[in-house]
C-alpha positions in Angstrom: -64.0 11.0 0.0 -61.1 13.8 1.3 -58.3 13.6 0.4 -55.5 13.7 3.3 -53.7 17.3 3.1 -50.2 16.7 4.1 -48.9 19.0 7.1 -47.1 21.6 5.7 -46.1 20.7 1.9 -48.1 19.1 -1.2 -46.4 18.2 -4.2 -48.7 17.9 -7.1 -47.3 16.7 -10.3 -48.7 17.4 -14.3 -47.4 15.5 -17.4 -48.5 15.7 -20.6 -47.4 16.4 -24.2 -45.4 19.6 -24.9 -47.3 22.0 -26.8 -50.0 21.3 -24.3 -49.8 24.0 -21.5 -48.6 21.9 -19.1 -45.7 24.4 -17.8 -48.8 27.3 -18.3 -50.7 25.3 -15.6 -47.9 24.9 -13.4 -47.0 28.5 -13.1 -50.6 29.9 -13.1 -51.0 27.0 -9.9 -47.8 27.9 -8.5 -49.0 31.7 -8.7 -52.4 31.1 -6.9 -50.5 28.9 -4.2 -48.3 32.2 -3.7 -51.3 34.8 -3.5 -53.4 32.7 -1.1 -50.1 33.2 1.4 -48.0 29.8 1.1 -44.4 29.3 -0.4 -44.6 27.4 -3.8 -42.1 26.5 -6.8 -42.6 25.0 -10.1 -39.7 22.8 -11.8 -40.4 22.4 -15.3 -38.9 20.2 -17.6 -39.6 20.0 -21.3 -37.8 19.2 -24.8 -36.4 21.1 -27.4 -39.0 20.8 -29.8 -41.8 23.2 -29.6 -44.5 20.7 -29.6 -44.4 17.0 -28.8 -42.6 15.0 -26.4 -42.7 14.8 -22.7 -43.6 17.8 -20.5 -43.3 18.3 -16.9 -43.7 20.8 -14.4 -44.1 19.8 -10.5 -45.7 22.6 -8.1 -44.8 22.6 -4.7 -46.8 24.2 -1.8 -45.9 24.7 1.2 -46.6 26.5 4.7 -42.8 27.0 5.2 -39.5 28.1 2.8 -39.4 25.0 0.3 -36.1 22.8 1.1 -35.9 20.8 -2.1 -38.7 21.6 -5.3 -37.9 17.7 -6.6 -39.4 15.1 -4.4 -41.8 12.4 -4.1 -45.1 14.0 -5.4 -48.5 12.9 -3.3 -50.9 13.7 -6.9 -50.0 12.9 -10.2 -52.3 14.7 -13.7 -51.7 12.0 -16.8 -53.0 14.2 -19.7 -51.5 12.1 -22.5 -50.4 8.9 -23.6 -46.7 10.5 -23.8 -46.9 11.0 -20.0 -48.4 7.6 -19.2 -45.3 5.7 -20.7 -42.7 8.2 -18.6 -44.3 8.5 -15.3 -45.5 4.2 -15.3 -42.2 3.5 -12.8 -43.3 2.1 -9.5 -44.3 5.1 -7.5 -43.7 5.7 -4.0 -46.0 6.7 -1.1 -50.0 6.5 -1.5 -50.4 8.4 -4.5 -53.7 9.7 -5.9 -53.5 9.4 -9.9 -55.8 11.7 -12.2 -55.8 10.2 -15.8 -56.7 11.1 -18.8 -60.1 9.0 -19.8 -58.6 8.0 -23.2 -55.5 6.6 -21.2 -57.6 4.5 -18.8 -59.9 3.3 -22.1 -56.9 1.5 -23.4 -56.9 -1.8 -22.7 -53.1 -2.1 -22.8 -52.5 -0.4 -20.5 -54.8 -2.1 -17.9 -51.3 -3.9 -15.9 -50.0 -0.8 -15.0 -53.6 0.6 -13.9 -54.0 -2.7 -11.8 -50.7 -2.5 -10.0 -51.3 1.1 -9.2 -54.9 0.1 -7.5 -53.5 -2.8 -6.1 -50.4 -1.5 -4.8 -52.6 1.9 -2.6 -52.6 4.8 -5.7 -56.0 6.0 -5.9 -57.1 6.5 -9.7 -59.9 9.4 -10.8 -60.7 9.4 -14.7 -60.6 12.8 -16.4 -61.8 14.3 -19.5 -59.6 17.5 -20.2 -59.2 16.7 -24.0 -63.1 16.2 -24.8 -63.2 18.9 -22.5 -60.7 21.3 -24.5 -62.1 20.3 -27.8 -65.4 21.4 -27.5 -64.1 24.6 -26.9 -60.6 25.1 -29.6 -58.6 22.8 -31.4 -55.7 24.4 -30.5 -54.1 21.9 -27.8 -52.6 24.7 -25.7 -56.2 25.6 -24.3 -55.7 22.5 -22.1 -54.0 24.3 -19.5 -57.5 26.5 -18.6 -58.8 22.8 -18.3 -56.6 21.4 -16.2 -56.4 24.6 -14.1 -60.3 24.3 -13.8 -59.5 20.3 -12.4 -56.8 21.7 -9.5 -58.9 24.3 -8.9 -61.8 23.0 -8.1 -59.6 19.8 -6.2 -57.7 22.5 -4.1 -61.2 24.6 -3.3 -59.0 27.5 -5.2 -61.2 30.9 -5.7 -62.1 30.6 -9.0 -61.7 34.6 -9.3 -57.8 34.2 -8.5 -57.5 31.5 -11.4 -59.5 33.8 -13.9 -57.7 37.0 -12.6 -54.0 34.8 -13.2 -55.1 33.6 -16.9 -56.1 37.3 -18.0 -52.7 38.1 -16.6 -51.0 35.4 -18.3 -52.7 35.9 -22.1 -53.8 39.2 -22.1 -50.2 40.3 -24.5 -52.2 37.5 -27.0 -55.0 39.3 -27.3 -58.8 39.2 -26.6 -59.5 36.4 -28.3 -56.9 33.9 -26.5 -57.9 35.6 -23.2 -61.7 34.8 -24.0 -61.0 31.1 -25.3 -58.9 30.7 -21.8 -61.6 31.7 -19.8 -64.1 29.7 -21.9 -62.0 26.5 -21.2 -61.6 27.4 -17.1 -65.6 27.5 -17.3 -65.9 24.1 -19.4 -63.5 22.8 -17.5 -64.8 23.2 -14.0 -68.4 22.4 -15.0 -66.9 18.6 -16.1 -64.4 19.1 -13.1 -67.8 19.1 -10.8 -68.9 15.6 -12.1 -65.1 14.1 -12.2 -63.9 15.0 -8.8 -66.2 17.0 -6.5 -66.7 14.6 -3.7 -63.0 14.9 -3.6 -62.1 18.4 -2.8 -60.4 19.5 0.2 -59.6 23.4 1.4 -56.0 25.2 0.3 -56.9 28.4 3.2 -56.1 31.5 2.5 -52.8 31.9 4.7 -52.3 35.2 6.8 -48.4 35.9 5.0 -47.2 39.1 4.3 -47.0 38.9 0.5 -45.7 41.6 -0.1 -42.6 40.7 1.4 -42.0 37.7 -1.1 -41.5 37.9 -4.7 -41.9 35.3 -7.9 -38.8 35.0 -9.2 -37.4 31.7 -12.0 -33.1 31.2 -11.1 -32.3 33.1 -14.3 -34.3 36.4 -13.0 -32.8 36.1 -9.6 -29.2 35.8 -11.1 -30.0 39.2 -13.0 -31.6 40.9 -9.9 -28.4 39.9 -8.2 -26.4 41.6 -11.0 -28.1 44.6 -10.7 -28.1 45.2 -6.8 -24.5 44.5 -7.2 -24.1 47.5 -9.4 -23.6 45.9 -12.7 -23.8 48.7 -15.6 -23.0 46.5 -18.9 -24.5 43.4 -20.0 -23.5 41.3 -23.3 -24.4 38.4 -24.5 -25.6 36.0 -27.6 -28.5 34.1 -26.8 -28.8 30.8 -26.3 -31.2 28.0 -24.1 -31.4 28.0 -21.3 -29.6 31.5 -20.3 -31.1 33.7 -22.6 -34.1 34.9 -20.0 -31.1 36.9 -18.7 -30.3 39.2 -20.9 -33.9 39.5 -21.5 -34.5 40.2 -18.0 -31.4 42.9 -17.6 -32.0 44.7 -21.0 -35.4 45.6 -19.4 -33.8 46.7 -16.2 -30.4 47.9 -16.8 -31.7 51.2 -19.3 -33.5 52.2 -16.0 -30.3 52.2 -13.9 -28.0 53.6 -16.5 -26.8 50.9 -17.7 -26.6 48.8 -21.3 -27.0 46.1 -22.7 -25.7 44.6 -25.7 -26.2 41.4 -28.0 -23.1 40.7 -29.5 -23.0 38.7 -32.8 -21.7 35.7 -30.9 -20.2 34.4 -27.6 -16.8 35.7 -28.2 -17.9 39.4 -29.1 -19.9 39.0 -25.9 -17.0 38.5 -23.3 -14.5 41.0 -25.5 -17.1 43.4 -24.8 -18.1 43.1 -21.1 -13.8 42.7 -20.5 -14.0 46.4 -22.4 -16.6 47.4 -20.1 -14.5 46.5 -17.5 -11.6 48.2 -18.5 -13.5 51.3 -18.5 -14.3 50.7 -15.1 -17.9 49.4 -15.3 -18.9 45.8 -13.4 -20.0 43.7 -16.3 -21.2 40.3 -17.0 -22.0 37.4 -19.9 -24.5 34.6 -19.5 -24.0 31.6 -21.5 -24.5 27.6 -21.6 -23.2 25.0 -23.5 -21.3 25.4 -26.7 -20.9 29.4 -26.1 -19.2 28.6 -22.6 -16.8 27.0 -24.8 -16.2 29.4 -27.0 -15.3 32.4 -23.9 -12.6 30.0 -22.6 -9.9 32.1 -24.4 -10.7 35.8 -23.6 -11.3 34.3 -19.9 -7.1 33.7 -20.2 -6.9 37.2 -21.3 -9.3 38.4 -18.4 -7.1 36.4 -15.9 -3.6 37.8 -17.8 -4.7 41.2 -17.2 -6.1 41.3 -14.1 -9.8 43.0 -15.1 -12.6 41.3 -12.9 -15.5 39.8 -14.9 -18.3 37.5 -14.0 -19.5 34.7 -16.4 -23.0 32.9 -15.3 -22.9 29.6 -17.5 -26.4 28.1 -17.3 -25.4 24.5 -17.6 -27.2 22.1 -19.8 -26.7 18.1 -21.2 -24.4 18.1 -23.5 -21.4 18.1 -25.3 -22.3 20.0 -28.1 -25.9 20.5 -29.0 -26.7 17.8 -26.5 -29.9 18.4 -24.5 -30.6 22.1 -24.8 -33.3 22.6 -22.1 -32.6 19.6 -19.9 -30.6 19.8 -16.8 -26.9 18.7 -16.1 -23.7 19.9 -13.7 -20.9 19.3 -16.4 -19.2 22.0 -16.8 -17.3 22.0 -14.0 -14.3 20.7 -15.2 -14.2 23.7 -17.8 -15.0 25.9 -15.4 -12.1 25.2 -13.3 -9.6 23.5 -15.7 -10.6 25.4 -19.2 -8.4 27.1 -21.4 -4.9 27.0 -22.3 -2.1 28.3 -19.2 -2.6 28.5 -15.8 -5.0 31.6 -15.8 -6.3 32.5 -12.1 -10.1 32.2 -12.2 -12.6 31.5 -9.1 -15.8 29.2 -9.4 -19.1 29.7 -7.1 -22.4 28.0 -7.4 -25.7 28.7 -5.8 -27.8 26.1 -4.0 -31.3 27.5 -4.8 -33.3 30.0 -6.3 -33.1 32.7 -3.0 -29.1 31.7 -3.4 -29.0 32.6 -6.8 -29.8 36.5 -5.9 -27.2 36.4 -3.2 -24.4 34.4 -5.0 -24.2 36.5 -8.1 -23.9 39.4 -5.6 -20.6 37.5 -4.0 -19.2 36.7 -7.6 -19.4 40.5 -8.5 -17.6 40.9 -4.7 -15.2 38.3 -5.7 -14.4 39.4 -9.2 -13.6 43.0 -8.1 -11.6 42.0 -4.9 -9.3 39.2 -6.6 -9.6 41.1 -9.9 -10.2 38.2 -12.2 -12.7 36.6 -13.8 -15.6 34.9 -11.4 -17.5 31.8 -13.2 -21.2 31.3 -11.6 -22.6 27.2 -12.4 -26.2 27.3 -12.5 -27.6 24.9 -14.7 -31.4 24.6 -16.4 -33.4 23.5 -13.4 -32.5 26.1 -11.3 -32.6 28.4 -13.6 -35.9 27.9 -15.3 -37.3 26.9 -12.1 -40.2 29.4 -10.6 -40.5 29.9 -6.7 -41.9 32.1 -3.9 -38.6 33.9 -2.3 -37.9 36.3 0.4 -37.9 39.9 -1.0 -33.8 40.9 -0.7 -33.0 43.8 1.1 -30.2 45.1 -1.0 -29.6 48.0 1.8 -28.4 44.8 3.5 -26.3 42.9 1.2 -22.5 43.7 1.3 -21.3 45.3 -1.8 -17.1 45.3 -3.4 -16.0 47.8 -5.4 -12.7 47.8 -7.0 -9.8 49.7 -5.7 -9.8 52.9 -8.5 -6.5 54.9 -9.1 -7.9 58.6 -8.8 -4.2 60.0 -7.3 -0.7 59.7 -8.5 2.1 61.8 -8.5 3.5 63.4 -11.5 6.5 62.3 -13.7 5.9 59.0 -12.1 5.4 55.8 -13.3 2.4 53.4 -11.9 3.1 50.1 -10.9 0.1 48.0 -12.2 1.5 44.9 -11.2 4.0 45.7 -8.1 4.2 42.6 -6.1 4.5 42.5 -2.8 1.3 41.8 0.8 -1.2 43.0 -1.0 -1.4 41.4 -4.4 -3.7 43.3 -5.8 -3.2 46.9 -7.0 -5.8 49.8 -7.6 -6.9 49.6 -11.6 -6.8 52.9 -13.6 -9.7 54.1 -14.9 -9.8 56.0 -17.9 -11.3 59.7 -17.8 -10.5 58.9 -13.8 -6.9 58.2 -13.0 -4.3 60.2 -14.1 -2.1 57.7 -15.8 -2.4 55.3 -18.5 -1.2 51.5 -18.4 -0.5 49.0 -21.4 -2.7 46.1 -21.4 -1.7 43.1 -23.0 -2.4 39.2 -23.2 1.3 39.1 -23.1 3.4 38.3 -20.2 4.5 41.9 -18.3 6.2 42.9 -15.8 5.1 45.2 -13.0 5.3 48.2 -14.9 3.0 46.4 -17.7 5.9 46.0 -20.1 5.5 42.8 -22.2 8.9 40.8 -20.8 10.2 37.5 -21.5 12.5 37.5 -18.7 12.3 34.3 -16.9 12.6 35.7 -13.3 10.1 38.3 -14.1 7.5 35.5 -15.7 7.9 33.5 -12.0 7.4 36.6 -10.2 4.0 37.3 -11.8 3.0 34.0 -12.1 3.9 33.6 -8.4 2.0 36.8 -7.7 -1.5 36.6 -9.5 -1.4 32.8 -8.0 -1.0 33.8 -4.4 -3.6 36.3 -4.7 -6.6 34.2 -4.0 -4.2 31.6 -1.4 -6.4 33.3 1.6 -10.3 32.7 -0.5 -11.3 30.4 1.6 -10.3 32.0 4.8 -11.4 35.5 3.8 -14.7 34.3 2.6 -16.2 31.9 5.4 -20.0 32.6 4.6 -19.8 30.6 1.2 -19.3 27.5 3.1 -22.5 26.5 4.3 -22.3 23.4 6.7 -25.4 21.1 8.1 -24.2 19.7 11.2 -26.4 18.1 14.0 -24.1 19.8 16.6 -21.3 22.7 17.6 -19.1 19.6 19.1 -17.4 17.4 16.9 -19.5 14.2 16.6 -19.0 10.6 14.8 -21.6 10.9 12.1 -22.4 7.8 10.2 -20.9 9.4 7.2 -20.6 12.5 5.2 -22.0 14.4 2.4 -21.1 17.3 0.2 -23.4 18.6 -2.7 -23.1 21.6 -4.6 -25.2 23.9 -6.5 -29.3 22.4 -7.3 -28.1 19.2 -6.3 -27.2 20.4 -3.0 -31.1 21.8 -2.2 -32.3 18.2 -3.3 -28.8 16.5 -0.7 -30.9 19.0 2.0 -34.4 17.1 1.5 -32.2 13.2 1.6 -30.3 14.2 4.6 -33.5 15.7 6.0 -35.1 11.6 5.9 -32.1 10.0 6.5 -31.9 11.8 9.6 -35.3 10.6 10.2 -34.4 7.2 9.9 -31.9 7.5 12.8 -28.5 8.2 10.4 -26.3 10.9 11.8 -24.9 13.1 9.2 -22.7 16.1 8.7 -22.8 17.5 5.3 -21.2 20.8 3.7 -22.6 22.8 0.8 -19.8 24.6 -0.7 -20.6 27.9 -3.0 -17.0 28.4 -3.7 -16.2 25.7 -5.8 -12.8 26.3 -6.8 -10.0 27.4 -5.4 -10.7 24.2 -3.1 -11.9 24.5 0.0 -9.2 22.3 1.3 -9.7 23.5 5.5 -13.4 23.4 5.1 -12.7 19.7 3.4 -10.8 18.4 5.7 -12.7 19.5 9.3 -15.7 17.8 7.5 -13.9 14.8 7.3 -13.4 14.9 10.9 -17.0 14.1 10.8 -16.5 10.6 9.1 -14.2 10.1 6.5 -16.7 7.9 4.5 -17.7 10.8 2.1 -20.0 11.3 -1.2 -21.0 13.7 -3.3 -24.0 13.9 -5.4 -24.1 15.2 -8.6 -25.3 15.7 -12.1 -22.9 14.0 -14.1 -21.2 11.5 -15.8 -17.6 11.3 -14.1 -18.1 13.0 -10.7 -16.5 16.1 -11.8 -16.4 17.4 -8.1 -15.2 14.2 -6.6 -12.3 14.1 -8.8 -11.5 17.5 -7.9 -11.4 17.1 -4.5 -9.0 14.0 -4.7 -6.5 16.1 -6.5 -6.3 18.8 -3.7 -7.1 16.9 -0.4 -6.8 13.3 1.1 -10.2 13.0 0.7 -11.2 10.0 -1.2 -15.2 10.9 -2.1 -17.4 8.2 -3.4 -19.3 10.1 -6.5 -22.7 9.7 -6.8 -23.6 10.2 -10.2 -26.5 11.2 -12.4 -26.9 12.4 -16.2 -29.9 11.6 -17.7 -31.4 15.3 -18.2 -32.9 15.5 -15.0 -32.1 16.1 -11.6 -32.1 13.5 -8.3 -34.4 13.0 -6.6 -34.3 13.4 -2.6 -35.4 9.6 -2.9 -32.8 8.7 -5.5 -29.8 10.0 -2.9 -31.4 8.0 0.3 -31.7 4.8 -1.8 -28.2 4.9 -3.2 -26.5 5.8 0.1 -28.5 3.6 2.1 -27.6 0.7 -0.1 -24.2 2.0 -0.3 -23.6 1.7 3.7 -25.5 -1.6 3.7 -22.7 -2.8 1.7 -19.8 -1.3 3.8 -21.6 -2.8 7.0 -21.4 -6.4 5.3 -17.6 -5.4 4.1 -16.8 -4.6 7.9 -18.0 -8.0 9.1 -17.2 -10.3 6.7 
């Protein structure tokens, strides 16, 4: 029996315990899909613990650039009890089911199995833990099994698999490389009596690979930092962010730059503001509890007028909360944290490719508004692996702060002289030929610390109006998805921001489908509001939601205390993103219950 190949994109899910090489199958899959010539990703989600619990990772493959990496998968691997009791939900769609033989041998859980024949899903026993017995008891030697499965499902070279598991192990030695292979072997001899009247082709595709890279969000953030020009790096690690400063301290020595772990989150942004100073584009990356602890040097960053940029790679919480799992809550601190009124500016990325491209604007936004830029990426996105474009960085617009090299002598400078242009050039020093005081205190134009009320609501009045013209200035972080150039009367409209927004794009993809008309904005500038951009979309239709991964619909609220707009929040904090499927049911239902509203 073949199975049916979907058009242009097969999702193909593996669950299983953690500890168990489930996310090592996923990327070496996700690899192979890459070097035969198609576009993949792998989402991965996994606990805290180092073994035990529920592990994910979902591989995507596709003929063109992947839209959303969470949807409705078409084949599911149950490897463990663990998985069986997460993934039992009704699933969607004809679904074809490889289980685990001790899963199926249970006679508990014989109801579920017979809904899942009854209801279409077609169900293939496997053996991948007899299998990965016979050859180690050590549990993580499943993943050469299960590879061995997909490989010989998907009619995958075996020599590419091999070739991707030496690649993989070879920093463990030898004797994990050997015991790998071993298991692929094993694995595909059992595979042979399990599943080979089942295989179908994955053709090598004619794609220019070398044109497309392998990148997770957390690499793509730092290879946006460094074609920006970024020269100091500092940090304290924590999950999921720290793959950042692992990634720059191997690239930044080679561009001249440095990078630094600091003792802790707050020695981390003093530094990269110091960096700053000293004329040097800098960054942190953080998540969680360290985000918290930045919030006051960020006041200090805004006081002075220094451009920094902060990623925050956002995770459940508050406080220890879910380390690896995913979540958009930080907004609100983002925007609102801190004591004062400090002038700060908040992008997000939609996607992996956007992560690359965004960081580059934050570093163009920091040094044009100098003050401090906040990037939102969040543990999806950021652990996340996917086929990209190869940036051209020879094409990618780069800001440089305004340098003082020339002033005359016996003069003062004006650091802080107010008037059009409310940003002056920073001195440098060992480049500018004056020296400035620079103080958390309030100054006045000269840099003098001044309690003199007129001269506190000039300042304030000045470092405000700075960024009054963002929006206007920076039209290419607005991204809209409209059906047409004239205005139209959509059915209603959608806004979703950062990995939401790439899952909003696969929902609004099938509602459109279904015959909805739509017009939806995905917003990388987050704050200041993008209160024009807001307010043409509700031209559109004024019944409006946003989607996103939290509690209170952070972003919804915001909205309503800039603009008119009155956003229904669609919200979602469990540790895990939507689902494309998740935003069509709820807005479907939604509008069913506003048609009824109308007519009653």
């Amino acid at each position: 029996m073949d199975l049916e190949y979907p058009s242009s994109e097969l999702k193909i899910k593996i669950s299983g315990e953690a500890g168990d090489g489930i996310l090592t199958a996923g990327d070496i899959l996700m690899g192979a899909a890459a070097r035969l010539g198609y576009y993949s990703s792998a989402f991965k989600s996994f606990p805290s613990t180092i073994r035990g619990g529920y592990s994910q990772t979902l591989v995507t493959i596709s003929e063109e650039k992947i839209i959303s990496p969470i949807s409705q998968f078409d084949i599911l691997f149950l490897t463990s009890p663990t998985a069986f009791e997460y993934d039992k939900p009704p699933l969607l769609n004809d679904v074809w089911l490889f289980i685990e033989s001790s899963i199926l041998e249970d006679t508990l859980n014989n109801p579920i199995i017979d809904q899942w024949k009854q209801a279409g899903h077609k169900v293939i026993k496997l053996h991948i833990n007899e299998t990965a017995r016979s050859i180690s008891a050590n549990t993580s030697i499943k993943s050469a099994v299960t590879l061995a499965y997909l490989c010989t499902l998907l009619s995958i070279p075996v020599e590419l698999i091999r070739d991707l598991i030496i690649g993989r192990f070879q920093k463990k030695g030898k004797e994990t490389v050997d015991k790998n292979l071993a298991a692929l072997e094993e694995g595909l001899r059992q595979a042979h009596k399990d599943i080979q009247p089942l295989c179908f082709s994955l053709p090598q595709k004619k794609a220019d690979n070398k044109k497309r890279i392998i990148v997770d969000g957390n690499e793509a953030i730092s290879l946006g930092a460094l074609i920006s020009g970024a020269k100091f790096y500092a940090s304290y690690p924590i999950t999921p962010a720290t793959s950042i400063g692992d990634t720059l301290a191997n690239y930044l020595l080679q561009t001249d730059g440095f990078a630094y772990q600091a003792e802790d989150e707050i020695a981390a942004i003093g530094a990269v503001i110091g960096a700053s100073f000293n004329g040097f584009k800098a960054l942190t990356a953080t998540s969680g509890p360290g985000f918290s602890l930045i919030q006051e040097f960020l006041g200090y960053a805004s006081m002075v007028e220094l451009p920094v940029v902060v990623i925050d790679v956002q995770r459940a919480g508050p406080s220890t909360g879910m380390s690896t799992k995913h979540s958009q809550e930080d907004l609100y601190a983002a925007v609102f944290g801190g004591h004062g009124e400090g002038q700060r500016i908040v992008v997000a990325p939609n996607g992996v490719q956007d992560c690359v491209f965004t960081t580059v604007e934050a570093f163009n936004l920091s040094e044009r508004y100098q003050c401090p830029v906040i990037l939102l990426s969040d543990a999806s996105m950021g652990m996340i692996k996917q086929t990209i474009d190869s940036p051209k960085p020879e094409s990618i617009p780069i800001v440089e702060r305004p340098v003082l090299k020339h002033h005359p002598e016996n003069s003062t400078y004006i650091r802080y002289k107010t008037g059009p242009n409310q940003t002056n050039p920073v001195p440098v020093p060992g480049i500018s030929p004056v020296t400035y005081r620079v103080t958390g205190l309030e100054h006045d134009e000269h840099s003098f610390p001044s309690a003199n009320p007129v001269v506190r609501s000039r300042q304030m009045r000045r470092r405000s109006e700075k960024l009054l013209g963002i929006e206007q200035d920076n039209p290419h972080l607005m991204e809209w998805d409209l059906e047409s150039q004239e205005l139209y009367e959509a059915d209603f409209s959608l806004i979703a921001w950062g990995f939401t927004a790439s899952i909003a794009k696969k929902a609004i993809d099938i509602m459109r489908q279904q015959g909805f008309r739509i017009a939806a904005l995905y917003p990388k500038l987050l704050f200041p509001v993008l209160t024009d951009s807001i307010e043409k979309l509700l031209q559109y239709s004024q019944l409006l939601y946003i989607p996103e991964a939290n509690f209170s619909g952070q972003y919804s609220h915001i909205i309503r205390m800039y603009t008119d707009a009155k956003p229904h929040p669609v919200t979602l904090s469990r540790g895990d993103p939507f689902t494309p499927e998740e935003i069509v049911a709820y807005i479907t239902r939604r509008l069913n219950i506003e048609l009824s509203v109308s007519f009653s």
